[in-house]
C-alpha positions, 0 to 999 in steps of 0.5 A: 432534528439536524435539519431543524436545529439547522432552520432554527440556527436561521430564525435566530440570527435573523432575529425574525420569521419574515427574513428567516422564510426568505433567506430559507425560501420557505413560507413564513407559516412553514417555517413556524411550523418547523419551530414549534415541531422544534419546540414540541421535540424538546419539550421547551419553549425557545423564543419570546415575542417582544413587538416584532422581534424574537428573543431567546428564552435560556433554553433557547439560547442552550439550544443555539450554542448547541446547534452551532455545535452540531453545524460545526461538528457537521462541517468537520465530518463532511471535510473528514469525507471529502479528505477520504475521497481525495486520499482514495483518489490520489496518485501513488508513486512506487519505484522498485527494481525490475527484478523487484516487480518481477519476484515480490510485488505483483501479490502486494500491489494486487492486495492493496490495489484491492483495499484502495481500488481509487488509487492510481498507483505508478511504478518507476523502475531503476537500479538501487541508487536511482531508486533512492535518489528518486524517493529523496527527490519526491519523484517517487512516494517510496520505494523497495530496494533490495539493500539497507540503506542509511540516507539523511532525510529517508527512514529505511524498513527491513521488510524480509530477508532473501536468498536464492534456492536451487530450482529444478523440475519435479523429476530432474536427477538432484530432485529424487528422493533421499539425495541431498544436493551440495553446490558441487551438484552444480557442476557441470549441470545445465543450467539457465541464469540472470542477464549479468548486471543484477544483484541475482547474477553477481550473486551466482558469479560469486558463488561459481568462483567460490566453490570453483564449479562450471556449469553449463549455461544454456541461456541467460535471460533477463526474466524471471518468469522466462526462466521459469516457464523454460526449465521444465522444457530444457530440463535444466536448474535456476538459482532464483530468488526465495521471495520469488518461488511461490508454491502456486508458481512451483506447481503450475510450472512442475518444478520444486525449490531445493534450499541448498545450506551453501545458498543460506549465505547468500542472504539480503534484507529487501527494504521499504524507503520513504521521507521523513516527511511525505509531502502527501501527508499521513494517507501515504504513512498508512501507505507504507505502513499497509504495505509493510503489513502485506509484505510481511502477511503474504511472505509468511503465508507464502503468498 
């Protein structure tokens, strides 16, 4: 029937069949054809012929502030569609750490890479203040920092607490059964940590000082991937990160997480900021909000 309302829309404004049938390139008895299934559908007549003008009976002249109706209706649901397209295809700026793209984003960004397959969505990494910087600036759409930030024209979320646990493999001496490590464990213990210049390696010298242990430092690598695929070989112990230690991650490589009471204290809220007022409109909000969502389902569920 749209279509037809749509035709009749035509016959009205033109006042007359023979204009109607050139504006539509139809034939004039195609047309009158349309009308009167028009007519017969809803039961009334709409026009009366006066000489050679139509005029509109009051059903019809109903009918036409319907039609109009429906035409705008129409109009606004296809920009409603042709906004989705747009949003599903947008440009998506996300600026995190390395060390954050290493631990806690590949799972979140797979789900929501999954969920708007259209977006094309760039990572920009720096060290906390650049990233804040960069979302202030509009360089970047949002972004997750491992600190709570207070920052005029920028809403900051806690998405979840981290701390560091003691990783070893399944069968190094501080993973046997019944024997509970404490922080002097580590002494002396090889031992394979961050490249210095992180929060995780301030976090480990801080604590080294603290319980006035030395351990024997092996390596000291940048990634937390290497780390991990290298403990098992030198049979040594890691202090990583708790958003990191996925229990896939733990039994492909054979290792097991052993949260030390001590390491508790090394707690910090990782964040999602954003503007006040993303420039990319609500599309970004629901962004943000989808991402806080997966943060929180994924964690909980352990990835």
């Amino acid at each position: 029937m749209y279509e037809d309302l749509m035709v009749f829309i035509t016959v009205v404004e033109q006042s007359s069949l023979n204009r109607a049938s050139k504006q539509l390139n139809l034939s004039q008895p195609a047309l009158s054809r349309k009308i009167a299934k028009l007519e017969e559908e809803l039961g009334v007549q709409l026009f009366v012929r006066k000489g050679k003008k139509l005029e509109l009976t009051r059903t019809g002249q109903a009918t036409y502030t319907y039609a109009l109706e429906q035409r705008q209706r129409h109009h606004h649901f296809l920009q409603s569609i042709s906004r989705y397209k747009e949003a599903e295809r947008r440009v998506v700026t996300l600026g995190a750490s390395l060390t954050t793209i290493q631990t806690t984003l590949p799972p979140l960004i797979e789900a929501l890479m999954n969920k708007y397959p259209g977006t094309e969505l760039k990572l920009v990494t720096g060290k906390t203040h650049e990233i804040v910087s960069y979302v202030k600036d509009k360089k970047a759409d949002f972004g997750v920092i491992a600190s709570s930030i207070e920052e005029p024209g920028l809403r900051c979320i806690p998405l979840f607490q981290d701390h560091l646990e003691l990783v070893v493999p399944k069968k190094h001496k501080l993973a046997r059964k019944g024997f509970t490590p404490k922080m002097k464990s580590l002494d002396g213990l090889p031992m394979i940590i961050f490249s210095k210049g992180t929060w995780y390696r301030r976090l480990v010298d801080e604590l080294i000082g603290k319980y006035g242990i030395i351990p024997d430092v092996r390596m000291e690598i940048d990634s937390f991937e290497a780390i991990v695929r290298l403990l098992p070989t030198c049979g040594a112990a890691a202090l990583l990160p708790r958003s990191y230690l996925r229990p896939q991650l733990l039994r492909d490589n054979e290792l097991t997480a052993i949260p030390l009471q001590e390491l508790e204290q090394t707690g910090r809220a990782t964040c999602l900021i954003y503007p006040d007022k993303p420039e990319t409109g609500l599309e970004t909000i629901q962004w943000i909000m989808e991402m806080r969502d997966l943060f929180s389902t994924h964690l909980i569920s352990g990835g």
